[in-house]
N, C-alpha and C positions, 0 to 999 in steps of 0.2 A: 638039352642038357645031357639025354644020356646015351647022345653022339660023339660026345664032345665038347657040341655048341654051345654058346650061353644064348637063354631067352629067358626075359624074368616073365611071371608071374602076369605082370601089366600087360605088356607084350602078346603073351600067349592067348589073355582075354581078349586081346582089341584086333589080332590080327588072324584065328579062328581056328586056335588049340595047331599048330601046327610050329616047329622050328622053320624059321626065315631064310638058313641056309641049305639046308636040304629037304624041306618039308614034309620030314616025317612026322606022326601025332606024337604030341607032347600032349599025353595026359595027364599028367605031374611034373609040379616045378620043383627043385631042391635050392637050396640059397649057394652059391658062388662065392664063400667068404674069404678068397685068394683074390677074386677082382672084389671084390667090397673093399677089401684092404688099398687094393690099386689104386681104385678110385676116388679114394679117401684121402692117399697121400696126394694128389694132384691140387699141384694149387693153382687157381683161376682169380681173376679178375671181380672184386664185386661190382655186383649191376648196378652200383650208384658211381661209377668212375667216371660218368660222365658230368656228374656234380660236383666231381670232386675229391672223390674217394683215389687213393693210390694202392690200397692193400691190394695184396697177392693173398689171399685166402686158403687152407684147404679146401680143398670139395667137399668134404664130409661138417666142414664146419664154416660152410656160405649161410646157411640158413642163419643161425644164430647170429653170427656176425652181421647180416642184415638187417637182422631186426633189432640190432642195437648199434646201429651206423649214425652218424653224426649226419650222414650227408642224405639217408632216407627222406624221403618226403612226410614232413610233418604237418599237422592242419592245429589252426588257433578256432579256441572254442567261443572263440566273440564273432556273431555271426555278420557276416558282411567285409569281414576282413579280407582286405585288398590284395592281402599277400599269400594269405594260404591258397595252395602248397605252398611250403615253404623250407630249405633245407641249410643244412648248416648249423645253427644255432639252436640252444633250448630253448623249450616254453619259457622260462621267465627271461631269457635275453632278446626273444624277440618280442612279448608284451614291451620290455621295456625299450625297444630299441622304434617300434613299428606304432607303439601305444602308450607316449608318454601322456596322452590327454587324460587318461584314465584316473581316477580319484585315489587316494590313498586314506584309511582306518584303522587306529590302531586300537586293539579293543582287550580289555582285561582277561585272566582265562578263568572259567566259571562264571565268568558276569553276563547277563543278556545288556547288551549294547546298542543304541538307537544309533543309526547310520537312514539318510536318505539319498535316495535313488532320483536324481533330478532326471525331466524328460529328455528324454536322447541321448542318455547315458548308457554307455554298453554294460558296463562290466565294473565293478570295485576290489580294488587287491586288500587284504585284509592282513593286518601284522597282529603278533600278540604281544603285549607288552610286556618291555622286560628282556627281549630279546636282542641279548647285544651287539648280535649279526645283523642285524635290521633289514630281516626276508621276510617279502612277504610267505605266511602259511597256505592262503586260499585267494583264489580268485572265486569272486560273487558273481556270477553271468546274468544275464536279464534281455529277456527275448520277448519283444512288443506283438501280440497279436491281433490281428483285425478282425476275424471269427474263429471262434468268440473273442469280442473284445478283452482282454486284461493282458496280465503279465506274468511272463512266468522263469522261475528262479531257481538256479542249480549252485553248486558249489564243485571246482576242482581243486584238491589239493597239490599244490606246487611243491615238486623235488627241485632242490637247488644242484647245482653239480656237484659243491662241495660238501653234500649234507651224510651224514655220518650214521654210524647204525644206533646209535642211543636214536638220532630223530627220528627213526620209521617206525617208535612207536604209532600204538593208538592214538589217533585224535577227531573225538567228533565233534558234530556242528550242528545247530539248530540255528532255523530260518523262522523267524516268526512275523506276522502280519495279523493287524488288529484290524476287522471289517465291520462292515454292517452287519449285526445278527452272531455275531462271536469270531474266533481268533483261529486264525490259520497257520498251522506249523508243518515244519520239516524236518527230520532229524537222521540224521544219518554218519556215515563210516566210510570215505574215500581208499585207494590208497595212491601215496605220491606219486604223481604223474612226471617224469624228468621232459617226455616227446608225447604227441599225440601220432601215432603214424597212421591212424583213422580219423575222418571225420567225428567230430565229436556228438555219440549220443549219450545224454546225462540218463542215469539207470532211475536217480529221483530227480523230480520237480514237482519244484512249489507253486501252484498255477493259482493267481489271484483275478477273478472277475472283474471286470469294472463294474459290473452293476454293483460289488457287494463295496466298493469304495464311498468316503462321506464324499468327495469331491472329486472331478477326473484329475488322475497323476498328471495329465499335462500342466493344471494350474501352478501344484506345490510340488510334484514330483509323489516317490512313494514311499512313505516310512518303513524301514525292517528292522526288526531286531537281532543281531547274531550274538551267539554266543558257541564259543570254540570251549573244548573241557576233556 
């Protein structure tokens, strides 16, 4: 840098304090914000063009624009799904495009609401009533384990594409489960999910033993209670 050259900072650490073109020691970097600028106005290609994407991007603003790409790789949080990755479409266009098997609840707001979970059921989309849009607000996921035996229960709350800023209020949820020996709950505070472009780890769950059930969920399936508020 104060030859002339530019060596950033990263550079000078990885390739052992020395400028690349002359290698004199560069014992200090200074920032180049005439090429910052340079490189900022360049516009490149996003890395999803091969999905599908046609934008011409600044450089300075691929990240961003990446990470709210339509054509990103997105993952569904219903496990075993056939399709994730998957790009193109939102979470709730491709539940409903990929997972029309899926059950449908429409449940009061403030009320705890009885909904069952028959065996081999992935997941329940949950509507609130009253809602003239008629979106669903949550998807119920439901993840079978083998050790330890039982079940365990998250909630993601669904962004619609057209969904507005009065909706991104608050909205929480309670999970509840009646067992042997007393009552299992969940209660928590999402917020709207439009993509998943990770893998989905739910931050709570509701893990229900089989041992603490009166009967295995295989017979009748699992009773829960939700309630949105």
């Amino acid at each position: 840098m104060r030859r002339g050259h530019i060596t950033c900072s990263t550079c000078v650490a990885e390739m052992g304090q020395e400028c690349q073109w002359c290698r004199a020691p560069e014992a200090t970097t200074t920032r180049c914000r005439a090429m910052e600028h340079f490189l900022a106005a360049l516009a490149v290609p996003c890395s999803f063009n091969h999905k599908g994407c046609a934008a011409m991007v600044p450089y300075g603003e691929r990240e961003a624009h990446e990470a709210a790409c339509a054509h990103s790789p997105c993952y569904c949080p219903i496990r075993g799904c056939s399709s994730s990755p998957y790009s193109g479409v939102s979470l709730v266009e491709h539940l409903e495009r990929k997972h029309p098997e899926i059950g449908r609840t429409r449940v009061d707001r403030t009320t705890l609401s009885p909904l069952r979970m028959c065996h081999g059921e992935p997941a329940r989309l949950v509507y609130l009533a009253g809602d003239d849009r008629d979106r669903a607000v949550f998807l119920l996921a439901v993840d079978r384990s083998e050790a330890p035996r039982g079940w365990s229960l998250w909630m993601v709350r669904l962004k619609a594409e057209e969904e507005e800023e009065e909706d991104k209020g608050e909205l929480r949820y309670k999970i509840m489960v009646a067992a042997n020996g007393g009552v299992l709950s969940l209660v928590g505070e999402t917020e709207s999910v439009g993509r998943l472009t990770a893998p989905d780890r739910a931050r709570s769950v509701l893990f229900v033993p089989g041992a603490m059930l009166d009967a295995p969920p295989e017979a009748e399936g699992l009773l829960v209670f939700v309630e949105l508020k």
